[in-house]
C-alpha positions as CSV (number, residue, x, y, z in Angstrom):
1,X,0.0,0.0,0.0
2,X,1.3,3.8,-0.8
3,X,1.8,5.8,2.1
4,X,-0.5,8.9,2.3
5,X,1.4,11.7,2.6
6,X,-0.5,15.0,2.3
7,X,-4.6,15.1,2.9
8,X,-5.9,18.4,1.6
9,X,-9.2,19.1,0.6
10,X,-12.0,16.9,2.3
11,X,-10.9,13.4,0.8
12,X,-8.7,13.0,-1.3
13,X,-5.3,11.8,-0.5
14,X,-2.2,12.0,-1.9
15,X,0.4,9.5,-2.1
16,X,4.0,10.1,-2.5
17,X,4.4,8.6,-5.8
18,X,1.5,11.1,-7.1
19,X,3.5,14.2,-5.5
20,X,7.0,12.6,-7.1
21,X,5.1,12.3,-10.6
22,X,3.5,15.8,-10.4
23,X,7.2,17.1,-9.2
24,X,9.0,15.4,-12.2
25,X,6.0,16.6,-14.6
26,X,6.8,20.1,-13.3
27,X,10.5,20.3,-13.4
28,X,10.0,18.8,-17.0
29,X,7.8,21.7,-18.2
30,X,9.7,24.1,-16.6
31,X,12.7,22.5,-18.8
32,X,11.0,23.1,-22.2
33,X,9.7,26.6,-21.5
34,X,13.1,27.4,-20.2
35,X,14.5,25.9,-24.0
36,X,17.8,25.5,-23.4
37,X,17.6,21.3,-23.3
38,X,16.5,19.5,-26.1
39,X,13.0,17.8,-25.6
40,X,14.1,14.4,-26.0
41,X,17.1,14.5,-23.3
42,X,14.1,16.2,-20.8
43,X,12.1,13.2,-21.7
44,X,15.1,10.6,-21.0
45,X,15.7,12.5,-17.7
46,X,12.4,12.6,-16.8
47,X,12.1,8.7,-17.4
48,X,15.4,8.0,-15.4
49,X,14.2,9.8,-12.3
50,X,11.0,8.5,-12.7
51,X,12.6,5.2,-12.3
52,X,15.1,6.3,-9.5
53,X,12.0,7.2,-7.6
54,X,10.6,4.0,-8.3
55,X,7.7,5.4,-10.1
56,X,8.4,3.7,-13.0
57,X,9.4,0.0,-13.1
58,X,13.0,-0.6,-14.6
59,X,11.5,-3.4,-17.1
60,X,8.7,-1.1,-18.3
61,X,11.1,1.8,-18.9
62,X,13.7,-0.4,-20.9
63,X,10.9,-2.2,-22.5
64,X,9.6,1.9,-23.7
65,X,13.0,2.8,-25.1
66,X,13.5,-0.7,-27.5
67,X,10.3,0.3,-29.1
């Protein structure tokens, strides 16, 4: 089970892998405004801490990239 981290408004409840996917998400955009990355080396970074986080499962991510 996730562990609840944060609950805000009435019910809902947030888990850590939710705020570590809308953190990534954010720091990703904030990449491609900024322009000075190229979009696909944001996406690979985003994908490798995705999996550092354990968001992401190592075999999905590798089995993404042979595709």
């Amino acid at each position: 089970m996730a562990s609840r981290v944060w609950n805000g408004c009435g019910n809902s409840d947030v888990t850590t892998a939710q705020l570590l996917s809308v953190g990534i998400i954010t720091l990703m955009m904030i990449a491609l405004v900024w322009g000075r990355l190229r979009y696909d080396m944001i996406a690979v970074c985003a994908l490798l801490l995705a999996v550092a986080a354990g968001i992401v499962p190592f075999a999905k991510a590798s089995e993404g990239l042979q595709r």
